[in-house]
Structure formats: C-alpha cells, structure tokens
C-alpha positions in Angstrom: 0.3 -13.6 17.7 3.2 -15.5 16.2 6.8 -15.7 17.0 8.9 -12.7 17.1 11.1 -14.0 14.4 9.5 -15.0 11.1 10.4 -15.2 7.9 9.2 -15.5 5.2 10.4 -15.4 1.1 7.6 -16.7 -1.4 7.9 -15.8 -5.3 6.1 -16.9 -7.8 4.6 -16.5 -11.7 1.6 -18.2 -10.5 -0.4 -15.7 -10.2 -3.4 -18.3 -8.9 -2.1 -18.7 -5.6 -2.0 -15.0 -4.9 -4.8 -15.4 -2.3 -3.2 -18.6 -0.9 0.3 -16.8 -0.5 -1.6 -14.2 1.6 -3.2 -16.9 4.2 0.1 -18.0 4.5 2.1 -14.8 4.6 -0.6 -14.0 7.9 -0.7 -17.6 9.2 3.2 -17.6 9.4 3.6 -14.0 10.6 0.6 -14.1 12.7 -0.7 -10.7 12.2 -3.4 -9.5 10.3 -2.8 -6.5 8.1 -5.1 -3.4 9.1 -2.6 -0.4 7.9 -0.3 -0.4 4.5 2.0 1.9 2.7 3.7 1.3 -0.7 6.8 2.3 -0.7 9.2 2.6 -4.0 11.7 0.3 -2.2 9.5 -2.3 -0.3 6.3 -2.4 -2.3 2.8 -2.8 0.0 3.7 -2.8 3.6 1.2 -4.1 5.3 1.0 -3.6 9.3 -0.8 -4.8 12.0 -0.3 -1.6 14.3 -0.6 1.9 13.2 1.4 3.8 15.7 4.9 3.8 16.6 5.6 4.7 19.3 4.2 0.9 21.2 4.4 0.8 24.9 4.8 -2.3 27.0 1.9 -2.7 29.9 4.8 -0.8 32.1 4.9 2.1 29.3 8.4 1.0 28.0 8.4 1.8 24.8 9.1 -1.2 22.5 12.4 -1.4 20.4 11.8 -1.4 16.6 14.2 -4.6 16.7 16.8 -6.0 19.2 19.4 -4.1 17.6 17.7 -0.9 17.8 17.4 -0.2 14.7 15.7 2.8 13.1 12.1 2.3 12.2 12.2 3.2 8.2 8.3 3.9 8.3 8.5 5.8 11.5 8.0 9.0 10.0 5.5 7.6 6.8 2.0 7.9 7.2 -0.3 4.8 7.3 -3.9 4.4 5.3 -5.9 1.8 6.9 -7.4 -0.8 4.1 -10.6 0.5 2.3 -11.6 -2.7 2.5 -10.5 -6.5 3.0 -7.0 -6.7 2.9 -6.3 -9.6 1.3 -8.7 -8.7 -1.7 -7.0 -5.2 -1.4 -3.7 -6.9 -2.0 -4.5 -9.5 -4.6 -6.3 -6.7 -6.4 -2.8 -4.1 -5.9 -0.8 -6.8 -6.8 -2.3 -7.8 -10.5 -2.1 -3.9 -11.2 1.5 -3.2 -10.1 4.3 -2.7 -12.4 7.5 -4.6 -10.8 10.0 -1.9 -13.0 8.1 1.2 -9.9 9.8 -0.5 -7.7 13.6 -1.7 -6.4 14.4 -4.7 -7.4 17.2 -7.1 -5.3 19.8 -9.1 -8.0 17.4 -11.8 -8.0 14.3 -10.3 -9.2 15.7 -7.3 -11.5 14.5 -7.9 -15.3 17.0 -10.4 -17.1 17.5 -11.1 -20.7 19.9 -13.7 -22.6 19.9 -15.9 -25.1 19.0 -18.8 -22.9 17.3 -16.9 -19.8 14.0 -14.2 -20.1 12.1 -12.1 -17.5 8.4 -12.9 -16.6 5.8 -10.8 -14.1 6.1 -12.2 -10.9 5.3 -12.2 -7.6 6.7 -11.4 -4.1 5.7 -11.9 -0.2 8.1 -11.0 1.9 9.7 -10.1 5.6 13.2 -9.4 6.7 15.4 -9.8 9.4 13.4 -10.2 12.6 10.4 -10.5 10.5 9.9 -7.2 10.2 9.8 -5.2 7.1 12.0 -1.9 6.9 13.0 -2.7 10.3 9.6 -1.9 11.7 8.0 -4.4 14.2 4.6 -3.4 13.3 5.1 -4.6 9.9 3.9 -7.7 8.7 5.0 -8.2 5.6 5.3 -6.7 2.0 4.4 -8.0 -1.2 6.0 -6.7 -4.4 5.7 -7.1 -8.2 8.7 -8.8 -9.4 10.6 -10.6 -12.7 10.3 -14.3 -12.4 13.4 -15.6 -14.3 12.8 -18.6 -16.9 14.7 -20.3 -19.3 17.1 -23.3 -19.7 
C-alpha cells in the first residue's frame, strides 16, 4: 500500500515518458487508480477509493489528513475509469489544454525575450500525499507550460 506520506512532483516536455511517469506516480504512491475527477484546479484526480466516508476495522472513521483537514472532493462525484487507467490518462493527458486549468507561478504560460512557454506535463500529490486534501487520492496529473530558454 505505500507509505502514508508520499510525494511526488514530476514535470516534463517529454511527452514519451508519459506512460513511465504513471508506473512511477503508482509505484511511489502505492495505489492504483480506479476512480478520477478533473477538476479546473487539480487537473485528473485519480483515486484509489470511491467513498469517503472510510472506516477503520473498529468503524472509526478515518481523518482526511492528520490535521483534519476538509476533504475538497468530499462532496464531487467520482466516475470509475472506462477503461485502463493508465492508457485513460496518457490518452487525457495528450488532449488537455494546460490554459483549462490553474496554473501554480511555476507552470503559468511565460514569454520574454530570452524565456518561452512549451506544453508540458505534470504528476503530482501534495501534502500528506494526498491531493485536495483527500486520502483516497492518489495523485493528479495536469497539462502544464514547460519553461525554455537561456
């Protein structure tokens, strides 16, 4: 299952090591995604549970993190993949525009006379190594802007 903590930040222009970012995105995170949501902030979530309300074998119900944080996707419904995730992904990811979605200071679009924007990509978990503060997240992927230039 993984540790309770991973993380996990890959970007890239490359967009031949797509598939190969996934293996590693589930090999680091141990979870394979079953569920996913795109979302205009985090891209594809993918998650490994569907429900959130999670129960220990004593029926405590699982924080979303040890802070207790809010669970962003409580409340957003889930579609299970069609059909294998990672080609599900790959195939999302070579469609998806990185301007649909937010963009942090390091991936927004950037122009200059020594610096340009190209497509890029994203795989991605935050603190706790959850996504949106959600523990059955497993990570997201997002089109981004790949900086290049002097």
């Amino acid at each position: 299952m993984g540790i309770d903590n991973p993380l996990l930040n890959i970007q890239s222009d490359d967009f031949s090591i797509v598939e190969s970012v996934y293996d590693i995105a589930v090999a680091v995170t141990g979870k394979k995604p079953l569920y996913y949501c795109i979302d205009q902030n985090f891209g594809l979530v993918c998650f490994w549970y569907c429900e959130s309300n999670m129960t220990d074998s004593l029926g405590n119900k699982f924080s979303s993190n040890p802070e207790g944080n809010k669970d962003y996707f409580a409340n957003i419904h889930l579609e299970r993949f069609p059909f294998d995730p990672k080609v599900f992904v790959c195939q999302w990811l070579k469609e998806a525009k990185p301007d649909d979605f937010a963009q942090s200071q390091w991936s927004k679009r950037y122009k200059s006379d020594d610096v340009w924007s190209t497509r890029a990509f994203r795989f991605y978990t935050e603190d706790w190594g959850h996504v949106g503060h959600s523990n059955r997240a497993c990570f997201a992927v997002k089109p981004t802007h790949g900086w290049q230039g002097k």
